[in-house]
N, CA, C and O atoms as CSV, one atom per row, in Angstrom:
chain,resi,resn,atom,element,x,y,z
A,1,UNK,N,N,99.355,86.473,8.444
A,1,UNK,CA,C,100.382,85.716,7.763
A,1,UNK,C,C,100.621,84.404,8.509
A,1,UNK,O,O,100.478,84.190,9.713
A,2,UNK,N,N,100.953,83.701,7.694
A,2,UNK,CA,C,101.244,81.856,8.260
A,2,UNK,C,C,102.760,81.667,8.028
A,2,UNK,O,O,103.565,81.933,7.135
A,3,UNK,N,N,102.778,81.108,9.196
A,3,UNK,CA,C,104.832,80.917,9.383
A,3,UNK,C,C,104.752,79.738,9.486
A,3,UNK,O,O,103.869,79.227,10.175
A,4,UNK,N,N,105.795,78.917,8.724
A,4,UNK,CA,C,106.187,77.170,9.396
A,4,UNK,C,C,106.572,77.329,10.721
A,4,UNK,O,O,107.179,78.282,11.209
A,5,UNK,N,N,106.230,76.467,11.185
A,5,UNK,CA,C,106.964,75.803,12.524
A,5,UNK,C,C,108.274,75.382,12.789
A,5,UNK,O,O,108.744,74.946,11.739
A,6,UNK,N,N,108.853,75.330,13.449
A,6,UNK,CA,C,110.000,74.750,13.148
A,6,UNK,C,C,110.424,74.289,14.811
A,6,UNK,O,O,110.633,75.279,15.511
A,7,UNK,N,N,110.525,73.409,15.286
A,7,UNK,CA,C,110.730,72.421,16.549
A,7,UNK,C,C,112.402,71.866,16.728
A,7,UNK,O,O,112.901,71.083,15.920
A,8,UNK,N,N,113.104,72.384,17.851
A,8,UNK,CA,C,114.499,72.067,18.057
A,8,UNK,C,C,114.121,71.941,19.603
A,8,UNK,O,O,113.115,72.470,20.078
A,9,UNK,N,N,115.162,71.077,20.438
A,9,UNK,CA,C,115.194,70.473,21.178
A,9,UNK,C,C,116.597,69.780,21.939
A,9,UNK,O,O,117.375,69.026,21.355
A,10,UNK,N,N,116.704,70.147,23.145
A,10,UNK,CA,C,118.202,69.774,23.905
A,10,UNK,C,C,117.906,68.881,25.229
A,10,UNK,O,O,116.735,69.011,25.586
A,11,UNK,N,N,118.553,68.140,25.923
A,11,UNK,CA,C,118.532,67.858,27.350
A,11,UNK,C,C,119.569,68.512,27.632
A,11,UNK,O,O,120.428,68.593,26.754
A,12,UNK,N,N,119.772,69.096,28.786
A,12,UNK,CA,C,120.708,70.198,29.392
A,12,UNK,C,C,121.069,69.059,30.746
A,12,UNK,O,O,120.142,68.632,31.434
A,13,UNK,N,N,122.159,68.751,30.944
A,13,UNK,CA,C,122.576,68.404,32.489
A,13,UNK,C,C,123.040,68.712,33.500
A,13,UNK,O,O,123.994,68.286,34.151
A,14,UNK,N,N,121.932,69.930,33.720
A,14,UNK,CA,C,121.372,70.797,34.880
A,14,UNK,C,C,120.042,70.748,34.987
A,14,UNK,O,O,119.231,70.260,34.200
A,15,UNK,N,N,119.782,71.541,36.501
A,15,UNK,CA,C,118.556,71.363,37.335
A,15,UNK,C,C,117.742,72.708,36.929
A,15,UNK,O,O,118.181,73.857,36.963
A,16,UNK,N,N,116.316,72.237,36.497
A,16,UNK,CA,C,115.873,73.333,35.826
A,16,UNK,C,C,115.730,74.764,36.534
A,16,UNK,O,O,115.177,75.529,35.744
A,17,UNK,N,N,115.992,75.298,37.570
A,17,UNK,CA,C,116.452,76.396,38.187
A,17,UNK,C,C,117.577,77.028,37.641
A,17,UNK,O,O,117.542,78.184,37.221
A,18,UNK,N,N,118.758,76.185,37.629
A,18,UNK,CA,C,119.760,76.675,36.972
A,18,UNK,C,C,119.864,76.895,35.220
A,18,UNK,O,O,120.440,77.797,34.611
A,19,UNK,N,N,119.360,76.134,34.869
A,19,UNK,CA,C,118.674,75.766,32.916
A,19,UNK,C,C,118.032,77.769,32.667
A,19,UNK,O,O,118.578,78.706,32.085
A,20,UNK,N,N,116.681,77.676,33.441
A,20,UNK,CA,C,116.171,78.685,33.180
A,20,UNK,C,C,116.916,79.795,33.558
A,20,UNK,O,O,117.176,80.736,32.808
A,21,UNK,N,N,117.259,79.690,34.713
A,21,UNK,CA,C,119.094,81.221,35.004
A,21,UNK,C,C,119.417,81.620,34.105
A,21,UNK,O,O,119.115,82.753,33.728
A,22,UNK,N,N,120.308,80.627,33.317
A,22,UNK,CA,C,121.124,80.721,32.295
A,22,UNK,C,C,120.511,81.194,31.203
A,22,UNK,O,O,120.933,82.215,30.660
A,23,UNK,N,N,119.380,80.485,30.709
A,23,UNK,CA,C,118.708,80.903,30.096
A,23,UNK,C,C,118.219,82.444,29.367
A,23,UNK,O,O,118.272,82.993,28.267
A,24,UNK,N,N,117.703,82.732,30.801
A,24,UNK,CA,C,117.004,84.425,30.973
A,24,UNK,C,C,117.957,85.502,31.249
A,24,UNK,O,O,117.900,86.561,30.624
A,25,UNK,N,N,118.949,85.249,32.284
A,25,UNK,CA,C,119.526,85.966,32.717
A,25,UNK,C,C,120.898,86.538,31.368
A,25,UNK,O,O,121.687,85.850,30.719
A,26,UNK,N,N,120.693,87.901,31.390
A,26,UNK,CA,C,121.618,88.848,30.029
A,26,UNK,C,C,122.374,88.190,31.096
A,26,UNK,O,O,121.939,87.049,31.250
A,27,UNK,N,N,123.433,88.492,31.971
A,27,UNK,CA,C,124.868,88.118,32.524
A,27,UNK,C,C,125.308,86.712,31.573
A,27,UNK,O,O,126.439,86.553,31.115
A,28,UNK,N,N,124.339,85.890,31.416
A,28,UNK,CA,C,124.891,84.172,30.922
A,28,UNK,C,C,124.725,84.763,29.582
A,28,UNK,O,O,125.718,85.143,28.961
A,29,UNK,N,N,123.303,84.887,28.996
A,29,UNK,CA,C,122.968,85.194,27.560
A,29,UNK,C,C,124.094,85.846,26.860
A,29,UNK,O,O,124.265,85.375,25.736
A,30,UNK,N,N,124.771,86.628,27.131
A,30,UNK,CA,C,126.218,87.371,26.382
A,30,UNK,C,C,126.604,85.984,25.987
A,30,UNK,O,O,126.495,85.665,24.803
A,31,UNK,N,N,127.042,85.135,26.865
A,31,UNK,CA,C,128.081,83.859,26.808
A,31,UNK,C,C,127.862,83.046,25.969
A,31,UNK,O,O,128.799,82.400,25.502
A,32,UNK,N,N,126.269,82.806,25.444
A,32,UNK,CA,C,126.336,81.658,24.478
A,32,UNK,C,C,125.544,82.271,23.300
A,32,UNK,O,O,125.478,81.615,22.260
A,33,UNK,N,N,125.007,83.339,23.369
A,33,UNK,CA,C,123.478,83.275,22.268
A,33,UNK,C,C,124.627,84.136,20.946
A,33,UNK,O,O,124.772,85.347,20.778
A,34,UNK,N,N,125.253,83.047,20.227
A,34,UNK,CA,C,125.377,82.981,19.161
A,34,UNK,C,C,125.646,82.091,18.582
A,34,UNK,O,O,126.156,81.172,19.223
A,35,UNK,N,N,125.419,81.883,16.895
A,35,UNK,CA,C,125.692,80.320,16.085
A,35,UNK,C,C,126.816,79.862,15.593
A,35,UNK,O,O,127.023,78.715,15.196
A,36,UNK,N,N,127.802,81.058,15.621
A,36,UNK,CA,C,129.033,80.564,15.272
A,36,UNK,C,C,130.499,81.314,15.748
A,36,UNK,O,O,130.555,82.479,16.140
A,37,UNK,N,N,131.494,80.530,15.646
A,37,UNK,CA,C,132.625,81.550,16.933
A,37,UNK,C,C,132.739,82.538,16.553
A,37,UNK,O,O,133.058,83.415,17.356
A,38,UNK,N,N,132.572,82.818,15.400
A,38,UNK,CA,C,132.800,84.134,14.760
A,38,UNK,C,C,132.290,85.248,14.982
A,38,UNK,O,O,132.527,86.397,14.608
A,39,UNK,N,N,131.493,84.729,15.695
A,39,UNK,CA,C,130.158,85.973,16.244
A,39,UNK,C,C,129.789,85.907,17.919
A,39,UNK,O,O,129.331,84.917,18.489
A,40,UNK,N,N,130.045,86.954,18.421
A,40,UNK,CA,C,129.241,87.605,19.620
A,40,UNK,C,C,127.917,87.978,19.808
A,40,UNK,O,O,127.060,88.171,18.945
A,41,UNK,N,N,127.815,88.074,21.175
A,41,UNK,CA,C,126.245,88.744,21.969
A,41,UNK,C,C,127.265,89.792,22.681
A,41,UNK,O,O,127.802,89.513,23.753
A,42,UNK,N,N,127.447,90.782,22.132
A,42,UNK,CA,C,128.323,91.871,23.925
A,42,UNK,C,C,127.240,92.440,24.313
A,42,UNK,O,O,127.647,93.388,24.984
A,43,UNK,N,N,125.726,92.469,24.317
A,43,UNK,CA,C,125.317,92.998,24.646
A,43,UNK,C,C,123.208,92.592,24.891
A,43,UNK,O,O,122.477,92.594,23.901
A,44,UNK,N,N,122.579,92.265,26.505
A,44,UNK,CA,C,122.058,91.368,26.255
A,44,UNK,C,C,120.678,92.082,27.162
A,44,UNK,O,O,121.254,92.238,28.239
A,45,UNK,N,N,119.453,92.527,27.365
A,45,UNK,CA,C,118.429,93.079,28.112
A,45,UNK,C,C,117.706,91.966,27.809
A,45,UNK,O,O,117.738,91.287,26.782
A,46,UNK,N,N,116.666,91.765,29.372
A,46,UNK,CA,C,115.332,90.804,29.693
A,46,UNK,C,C,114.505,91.344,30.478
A,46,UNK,O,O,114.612,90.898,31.620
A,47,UNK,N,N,113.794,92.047,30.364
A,47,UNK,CA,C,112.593,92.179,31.050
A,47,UNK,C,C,111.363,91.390,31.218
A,47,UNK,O,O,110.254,91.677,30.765
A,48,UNK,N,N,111.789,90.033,32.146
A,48,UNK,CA,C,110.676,89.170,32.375
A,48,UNK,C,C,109.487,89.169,32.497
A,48,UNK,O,O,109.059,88.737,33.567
A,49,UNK,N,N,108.519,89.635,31.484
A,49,UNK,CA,C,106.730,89.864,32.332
A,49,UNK,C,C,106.256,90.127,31.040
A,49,UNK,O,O,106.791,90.656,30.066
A,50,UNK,N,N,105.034,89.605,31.248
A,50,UNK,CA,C,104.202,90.161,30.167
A,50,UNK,C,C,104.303,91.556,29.934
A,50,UNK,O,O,104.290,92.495,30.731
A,51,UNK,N,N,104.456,91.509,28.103
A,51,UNK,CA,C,104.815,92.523,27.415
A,51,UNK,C,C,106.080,93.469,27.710
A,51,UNK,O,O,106.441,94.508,27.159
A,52,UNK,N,N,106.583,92.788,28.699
A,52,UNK,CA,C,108.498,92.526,28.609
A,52,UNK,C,C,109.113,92.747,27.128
A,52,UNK,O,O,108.666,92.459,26.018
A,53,UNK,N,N,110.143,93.283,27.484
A,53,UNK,CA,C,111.026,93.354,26.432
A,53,UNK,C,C,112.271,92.509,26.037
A,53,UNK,O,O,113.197,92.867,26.765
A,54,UNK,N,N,112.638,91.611,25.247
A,54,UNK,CA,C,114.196,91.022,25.018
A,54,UNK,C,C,114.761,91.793,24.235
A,54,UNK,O,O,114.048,92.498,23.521
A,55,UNK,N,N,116.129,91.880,24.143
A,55,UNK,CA,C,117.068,92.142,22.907
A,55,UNK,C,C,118.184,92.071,23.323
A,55,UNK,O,O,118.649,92.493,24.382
A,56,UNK,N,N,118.750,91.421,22.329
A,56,UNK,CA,C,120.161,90.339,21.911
A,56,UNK,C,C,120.869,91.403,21.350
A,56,UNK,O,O,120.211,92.408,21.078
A,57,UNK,N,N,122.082,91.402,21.115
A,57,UNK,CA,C,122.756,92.117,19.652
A,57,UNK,C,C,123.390,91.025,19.529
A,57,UNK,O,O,123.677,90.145,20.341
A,58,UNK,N,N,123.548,91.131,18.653
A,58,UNK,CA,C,124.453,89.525,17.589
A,58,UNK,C,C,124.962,90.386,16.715
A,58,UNK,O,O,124.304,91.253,16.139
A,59,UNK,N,N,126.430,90.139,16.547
A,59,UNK,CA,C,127.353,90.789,15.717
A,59,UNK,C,C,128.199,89.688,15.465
A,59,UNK,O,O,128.141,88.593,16.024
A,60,UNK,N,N,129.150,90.121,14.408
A,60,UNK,CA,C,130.473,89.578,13.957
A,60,UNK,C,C,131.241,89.751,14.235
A,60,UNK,O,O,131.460,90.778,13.592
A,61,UNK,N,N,132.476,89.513,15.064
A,61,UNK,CA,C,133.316,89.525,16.157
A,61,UNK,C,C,134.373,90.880,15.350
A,61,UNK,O,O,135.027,91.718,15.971
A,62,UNK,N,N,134.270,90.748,13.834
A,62,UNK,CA,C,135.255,91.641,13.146
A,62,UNK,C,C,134.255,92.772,12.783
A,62,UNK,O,O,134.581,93.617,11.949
A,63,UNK,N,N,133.328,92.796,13.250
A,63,UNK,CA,C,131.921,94.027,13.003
A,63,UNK,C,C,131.845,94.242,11.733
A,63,UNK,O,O,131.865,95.401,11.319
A,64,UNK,N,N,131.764,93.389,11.049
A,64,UNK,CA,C,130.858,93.530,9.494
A,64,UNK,C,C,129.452,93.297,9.405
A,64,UNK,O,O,128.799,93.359,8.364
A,65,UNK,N,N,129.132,93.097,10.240
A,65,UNK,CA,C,127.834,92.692,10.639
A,65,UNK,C,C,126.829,92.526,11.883
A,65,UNK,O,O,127.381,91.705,12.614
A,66,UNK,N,N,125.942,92.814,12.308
A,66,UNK,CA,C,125.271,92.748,13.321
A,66,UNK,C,C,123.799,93.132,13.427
A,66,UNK,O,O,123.312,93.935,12.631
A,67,UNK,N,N,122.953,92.465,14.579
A,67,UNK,CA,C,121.735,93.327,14.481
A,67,UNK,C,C,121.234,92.962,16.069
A,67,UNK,O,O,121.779,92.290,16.945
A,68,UNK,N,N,120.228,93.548,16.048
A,68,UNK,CA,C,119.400,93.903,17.337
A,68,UNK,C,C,118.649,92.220,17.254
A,68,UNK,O,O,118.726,91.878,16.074
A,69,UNK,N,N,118.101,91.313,17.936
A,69,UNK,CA,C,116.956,90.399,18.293
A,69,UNK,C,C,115.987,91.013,19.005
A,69,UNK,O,O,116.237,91.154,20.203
A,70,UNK,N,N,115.028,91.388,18.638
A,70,UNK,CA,C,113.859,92.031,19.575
A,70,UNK,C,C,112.945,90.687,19.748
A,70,UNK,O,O,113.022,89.647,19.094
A,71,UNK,N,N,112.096,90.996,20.772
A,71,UNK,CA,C,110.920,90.559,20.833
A,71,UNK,C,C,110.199,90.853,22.322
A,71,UNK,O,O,110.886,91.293,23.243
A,72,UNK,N,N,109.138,90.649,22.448
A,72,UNK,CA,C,107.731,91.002,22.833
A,72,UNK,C,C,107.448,89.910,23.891
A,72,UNK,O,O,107.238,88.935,23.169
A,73,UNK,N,N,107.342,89.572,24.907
A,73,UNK,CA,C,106.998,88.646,25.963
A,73,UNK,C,C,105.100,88.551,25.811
A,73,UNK,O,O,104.436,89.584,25.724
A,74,UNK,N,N,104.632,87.536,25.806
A,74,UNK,CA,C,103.146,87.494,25.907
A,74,UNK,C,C,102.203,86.012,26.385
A,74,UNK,O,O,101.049,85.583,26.387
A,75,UNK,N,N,103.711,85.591,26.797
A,75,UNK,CA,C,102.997,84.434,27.980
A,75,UNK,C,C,104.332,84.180,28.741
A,75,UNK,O,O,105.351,84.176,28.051
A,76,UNK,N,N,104.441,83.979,30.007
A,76,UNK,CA,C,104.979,83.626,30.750
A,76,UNK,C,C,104.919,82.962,32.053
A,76,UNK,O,O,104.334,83.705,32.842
A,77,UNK,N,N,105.219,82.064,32.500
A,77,UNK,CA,C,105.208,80.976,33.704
A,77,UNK,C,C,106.440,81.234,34.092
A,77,UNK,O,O,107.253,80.917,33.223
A,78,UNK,N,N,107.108,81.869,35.445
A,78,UNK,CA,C,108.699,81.321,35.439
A,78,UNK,C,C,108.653,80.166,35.715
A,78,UNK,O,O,107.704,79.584,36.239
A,79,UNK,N,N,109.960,79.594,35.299
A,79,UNK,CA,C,110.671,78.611,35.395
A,79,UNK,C,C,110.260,77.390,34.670
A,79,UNK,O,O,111.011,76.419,34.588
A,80,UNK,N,N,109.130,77.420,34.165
A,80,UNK,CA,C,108.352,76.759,33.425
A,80,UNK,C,C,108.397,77.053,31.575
A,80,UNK,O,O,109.157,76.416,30.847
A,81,UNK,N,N,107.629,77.908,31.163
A,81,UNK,CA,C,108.180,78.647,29.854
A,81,UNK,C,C,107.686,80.021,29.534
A,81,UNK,O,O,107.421,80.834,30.419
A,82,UNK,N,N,107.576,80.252,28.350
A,82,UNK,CA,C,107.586,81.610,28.110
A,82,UNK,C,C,106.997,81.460,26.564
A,82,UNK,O,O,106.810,80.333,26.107
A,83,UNK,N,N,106.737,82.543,25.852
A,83,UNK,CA,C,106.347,82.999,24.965
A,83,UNK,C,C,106.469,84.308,24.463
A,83,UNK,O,O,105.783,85.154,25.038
A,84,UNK,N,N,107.464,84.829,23.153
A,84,UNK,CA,C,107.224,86.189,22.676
A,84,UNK,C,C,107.408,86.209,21.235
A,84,UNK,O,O,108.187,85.415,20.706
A,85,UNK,N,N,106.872,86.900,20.688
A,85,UNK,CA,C,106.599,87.942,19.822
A,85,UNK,C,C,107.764,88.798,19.001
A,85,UNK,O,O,108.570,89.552,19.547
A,86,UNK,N,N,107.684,88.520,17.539
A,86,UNK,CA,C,109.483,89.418,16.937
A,86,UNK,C,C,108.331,90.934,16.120
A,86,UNK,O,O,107.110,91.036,16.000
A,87,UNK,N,N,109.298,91.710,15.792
A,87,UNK,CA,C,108.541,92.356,15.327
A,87,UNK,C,C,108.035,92.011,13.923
A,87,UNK,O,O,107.233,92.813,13.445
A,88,UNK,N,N,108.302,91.175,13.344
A,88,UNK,CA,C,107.392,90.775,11.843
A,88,UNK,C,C,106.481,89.799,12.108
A,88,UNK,O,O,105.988,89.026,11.287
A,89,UNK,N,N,106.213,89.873,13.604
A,89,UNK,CA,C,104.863,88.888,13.974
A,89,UNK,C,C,105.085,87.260,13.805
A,89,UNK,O,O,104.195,86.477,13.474
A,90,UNK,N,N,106.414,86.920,14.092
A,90,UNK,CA,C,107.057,85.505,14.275
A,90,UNK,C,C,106.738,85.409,16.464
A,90,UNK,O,O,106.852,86.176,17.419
A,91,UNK,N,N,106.359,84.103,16.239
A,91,UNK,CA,C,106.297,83.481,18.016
A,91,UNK,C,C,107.232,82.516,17.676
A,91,UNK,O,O,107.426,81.782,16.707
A,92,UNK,N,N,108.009,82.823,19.269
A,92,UNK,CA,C,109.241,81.598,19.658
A,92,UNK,C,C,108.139,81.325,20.990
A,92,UNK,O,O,107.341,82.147,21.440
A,93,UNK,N,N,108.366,79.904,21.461
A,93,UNK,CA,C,107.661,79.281,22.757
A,93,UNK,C,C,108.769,78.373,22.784
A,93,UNK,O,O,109.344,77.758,21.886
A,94,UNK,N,N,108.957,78.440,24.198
A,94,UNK,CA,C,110.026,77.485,25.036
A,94,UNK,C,C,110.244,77.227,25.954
A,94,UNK,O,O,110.896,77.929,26.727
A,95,UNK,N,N,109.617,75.748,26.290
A,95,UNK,CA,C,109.544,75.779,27.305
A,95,UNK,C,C,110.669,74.464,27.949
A,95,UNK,O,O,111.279,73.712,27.190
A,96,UNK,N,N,110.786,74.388,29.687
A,96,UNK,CA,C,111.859,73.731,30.076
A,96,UNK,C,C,111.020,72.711,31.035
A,96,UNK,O,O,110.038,72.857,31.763
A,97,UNK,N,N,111.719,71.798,30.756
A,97,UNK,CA,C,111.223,70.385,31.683
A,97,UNK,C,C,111.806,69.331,32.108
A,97,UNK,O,O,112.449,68.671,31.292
A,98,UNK,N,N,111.723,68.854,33.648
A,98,UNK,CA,C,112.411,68.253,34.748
A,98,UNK,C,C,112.352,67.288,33.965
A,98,UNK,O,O,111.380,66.927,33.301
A,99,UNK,N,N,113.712,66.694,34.031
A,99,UNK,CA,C,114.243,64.941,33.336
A,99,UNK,C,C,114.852,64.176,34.322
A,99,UNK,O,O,115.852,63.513,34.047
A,100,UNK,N,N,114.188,64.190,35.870
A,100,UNK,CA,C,115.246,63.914,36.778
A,100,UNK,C,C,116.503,64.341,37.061
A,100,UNK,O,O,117.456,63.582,37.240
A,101,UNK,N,N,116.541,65.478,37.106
A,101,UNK,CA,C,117.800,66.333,37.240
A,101,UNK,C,C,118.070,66.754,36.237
A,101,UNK,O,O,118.648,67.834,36.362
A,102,UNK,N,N,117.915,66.366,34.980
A,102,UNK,CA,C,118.814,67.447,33.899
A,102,UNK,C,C,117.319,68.038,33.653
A,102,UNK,O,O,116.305,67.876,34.332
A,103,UNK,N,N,117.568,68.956,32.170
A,103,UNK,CA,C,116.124,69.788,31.666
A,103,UNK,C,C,115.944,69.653,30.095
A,103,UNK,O,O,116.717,70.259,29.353
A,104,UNK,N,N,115.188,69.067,29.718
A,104,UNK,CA,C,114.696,69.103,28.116
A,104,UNK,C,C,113.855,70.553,27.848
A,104,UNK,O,O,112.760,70.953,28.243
A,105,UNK,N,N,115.016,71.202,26.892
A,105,UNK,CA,C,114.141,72.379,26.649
A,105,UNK,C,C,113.733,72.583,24.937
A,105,UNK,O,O,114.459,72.464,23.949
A,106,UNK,N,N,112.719,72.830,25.012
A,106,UNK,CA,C,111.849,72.454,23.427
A,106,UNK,C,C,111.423,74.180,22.950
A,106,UNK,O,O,110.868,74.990,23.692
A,107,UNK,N,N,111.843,74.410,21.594
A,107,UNK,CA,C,111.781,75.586,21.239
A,107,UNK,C,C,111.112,75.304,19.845
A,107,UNK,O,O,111.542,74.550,18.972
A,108,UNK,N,N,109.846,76.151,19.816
A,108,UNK,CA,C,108.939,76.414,18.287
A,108,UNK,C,C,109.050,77.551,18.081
A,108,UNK,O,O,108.455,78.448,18.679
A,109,UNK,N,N,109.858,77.671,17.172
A,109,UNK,CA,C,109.791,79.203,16.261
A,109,UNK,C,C,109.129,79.348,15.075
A,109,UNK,O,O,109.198,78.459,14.226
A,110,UNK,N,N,108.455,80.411,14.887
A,110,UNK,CA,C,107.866,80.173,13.508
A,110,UNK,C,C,109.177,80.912,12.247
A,110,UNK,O,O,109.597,82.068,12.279
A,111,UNK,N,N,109.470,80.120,11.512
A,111,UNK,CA,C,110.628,80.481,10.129
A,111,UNK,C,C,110.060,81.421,9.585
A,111,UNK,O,O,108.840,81.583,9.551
A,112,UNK,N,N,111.145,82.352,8.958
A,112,UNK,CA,C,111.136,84.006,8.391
A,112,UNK,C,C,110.913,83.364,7.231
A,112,UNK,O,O,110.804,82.138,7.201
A,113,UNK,N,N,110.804,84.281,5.929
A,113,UNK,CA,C,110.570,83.786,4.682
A,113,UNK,C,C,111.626,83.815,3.746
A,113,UNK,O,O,111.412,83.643,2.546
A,114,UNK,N,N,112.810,84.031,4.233
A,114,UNK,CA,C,114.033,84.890,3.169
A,114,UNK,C,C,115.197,83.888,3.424
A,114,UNK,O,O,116.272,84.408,3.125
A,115,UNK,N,N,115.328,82.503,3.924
A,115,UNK,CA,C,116.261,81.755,4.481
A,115,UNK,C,C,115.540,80.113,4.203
A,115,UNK,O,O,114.375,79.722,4.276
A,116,UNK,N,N,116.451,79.616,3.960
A,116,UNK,CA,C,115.746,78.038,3.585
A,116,UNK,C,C,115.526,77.918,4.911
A,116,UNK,O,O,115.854,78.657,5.840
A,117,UNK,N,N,114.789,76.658,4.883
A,117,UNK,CA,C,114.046,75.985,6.469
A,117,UNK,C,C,115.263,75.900,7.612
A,117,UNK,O,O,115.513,76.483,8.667
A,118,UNK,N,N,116.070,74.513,6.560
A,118,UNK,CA,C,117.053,74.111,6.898
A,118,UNK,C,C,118.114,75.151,7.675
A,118,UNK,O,O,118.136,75.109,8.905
A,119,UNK,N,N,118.747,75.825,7.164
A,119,UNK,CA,C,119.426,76.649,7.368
A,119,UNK,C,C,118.828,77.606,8.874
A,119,UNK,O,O,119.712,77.682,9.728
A,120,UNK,N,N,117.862,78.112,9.158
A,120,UNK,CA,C,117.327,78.811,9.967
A,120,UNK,C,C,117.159,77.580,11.102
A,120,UNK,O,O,117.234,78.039,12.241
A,121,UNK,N,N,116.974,76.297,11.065
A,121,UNK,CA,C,116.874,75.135,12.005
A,121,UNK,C,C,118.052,74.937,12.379
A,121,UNK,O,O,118.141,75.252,13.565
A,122,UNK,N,N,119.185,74.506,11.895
A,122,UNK,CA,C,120.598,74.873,12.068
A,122,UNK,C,C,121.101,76.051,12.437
A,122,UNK,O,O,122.128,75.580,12.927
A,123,UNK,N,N,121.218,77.212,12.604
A,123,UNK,CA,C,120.959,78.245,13.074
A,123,UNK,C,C,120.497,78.506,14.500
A,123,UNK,O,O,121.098,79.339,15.179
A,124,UNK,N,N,119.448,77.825,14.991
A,124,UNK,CA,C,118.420,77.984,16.265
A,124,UNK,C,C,119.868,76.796,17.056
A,124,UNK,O,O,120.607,76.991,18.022
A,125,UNK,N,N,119.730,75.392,15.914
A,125,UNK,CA,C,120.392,74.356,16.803
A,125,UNK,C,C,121.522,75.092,17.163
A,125,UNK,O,O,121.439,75.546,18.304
A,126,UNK,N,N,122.504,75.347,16.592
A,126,UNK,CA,C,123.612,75.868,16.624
A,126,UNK,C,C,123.870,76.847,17.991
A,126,UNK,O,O,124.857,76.852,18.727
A,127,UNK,N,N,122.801,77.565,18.062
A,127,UNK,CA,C,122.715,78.711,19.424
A,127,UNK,C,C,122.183,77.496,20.708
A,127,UNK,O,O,122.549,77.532,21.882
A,128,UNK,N,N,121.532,76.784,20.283
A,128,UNK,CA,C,121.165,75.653,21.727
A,128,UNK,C,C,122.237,74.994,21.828
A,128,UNK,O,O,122.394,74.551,22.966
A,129,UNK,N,N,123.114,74.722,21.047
A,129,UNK,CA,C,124.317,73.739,20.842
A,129,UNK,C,C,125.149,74.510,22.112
A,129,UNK,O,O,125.535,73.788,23.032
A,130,UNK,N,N,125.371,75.670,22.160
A,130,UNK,CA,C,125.771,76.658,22.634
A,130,UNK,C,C,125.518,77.156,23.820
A,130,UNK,O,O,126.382,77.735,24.479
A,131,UNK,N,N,124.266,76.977,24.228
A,131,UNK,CA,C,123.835,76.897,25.375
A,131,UNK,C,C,123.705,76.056,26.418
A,131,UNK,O,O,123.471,76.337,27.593
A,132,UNK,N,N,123.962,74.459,25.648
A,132,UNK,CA,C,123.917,73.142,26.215
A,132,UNK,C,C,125.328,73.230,26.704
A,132,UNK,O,O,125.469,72.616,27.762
A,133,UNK,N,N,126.641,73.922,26.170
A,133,UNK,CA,C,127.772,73.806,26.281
A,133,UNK,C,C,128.428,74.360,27.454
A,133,UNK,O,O,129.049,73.754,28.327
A,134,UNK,N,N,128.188,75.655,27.335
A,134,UNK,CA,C,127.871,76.726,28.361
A,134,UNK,C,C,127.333,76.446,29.346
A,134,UNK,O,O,128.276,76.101,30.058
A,135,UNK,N,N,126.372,76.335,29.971
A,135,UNK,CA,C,125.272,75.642,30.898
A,135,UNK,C,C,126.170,74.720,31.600
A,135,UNK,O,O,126.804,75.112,32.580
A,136,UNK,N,N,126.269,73.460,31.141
A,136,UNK,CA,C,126.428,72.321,31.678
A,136,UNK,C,C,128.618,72.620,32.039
A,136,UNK,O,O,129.288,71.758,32.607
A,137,UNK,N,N,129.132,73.780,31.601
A,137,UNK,CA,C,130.443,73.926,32.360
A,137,UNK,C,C,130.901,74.461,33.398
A,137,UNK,O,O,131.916,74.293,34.074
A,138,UNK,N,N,129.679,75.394,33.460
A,138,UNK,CA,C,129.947,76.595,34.117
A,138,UNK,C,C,129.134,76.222,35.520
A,138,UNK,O,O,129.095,77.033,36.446
């Protein structure tokens, strides 16, 4: 199967040590990896390494809703980027890069088929929006 691409992109003003922390580490991931206030992460696993495991839960703060984020690790560099795998055979790649002290981090996901483009790009931004916010207060 063939997935669009879809390319989002932040400068973070932090040092990419700390960028990727935040990043990987479930302790931070609770804090930002969702798209809207309405919704939580309470709950966040990373097993860094090839064929590693992620998973997110993303819920609705009033629990009408929620689900698991899985995916599959199948390239990895620390501190550099990463690569995994969802289970309907979608790749996210993202990787992070020195801007003289802050970090430009660039994310290609390939888009599901059941959601306009748009909407799923807004969506991704929305969670980096979130992470840029987070990151750079804390």
């Amino acid at each position: 199967m063939t997935f669009e691409k879809i390319t989002i992109e932040a400068s973070i003003n932090a040092d990419v040590k700390k960028v990727w922390d935040y990043y990987t580490n479930p302790t931070h991931i609770v804090n930002w990896n969702f798209a809207h206030p309405s919704w939580c992460c309470p709950k966040a696993e990373n097993d860094m390494r090839i064929g590693g495991r992620y998973c997110a839960r993303m819920e609705a703060k009033d629990g009408s809703f929620g689900f698991d984020f899985e995916a599959i690790y199948s390239e990895l560099v620390m501190g550099e980027k990463f690569t995994y795998g969802m289970p309907d055979d979608r790749q996210v790649s993202v990787s992070f890069n020195d801007n003289n002290g802050s970090t430009d981090i660039t994310i290609v996901f390939d888009a599901e088929n059941e959601n306009p483009i748009q909407m799923q790009k807004g969506g991704w931004e929305s969670i980096l929006d979130n992470f840029k916010s987070y990151t750079e207060n804390n």
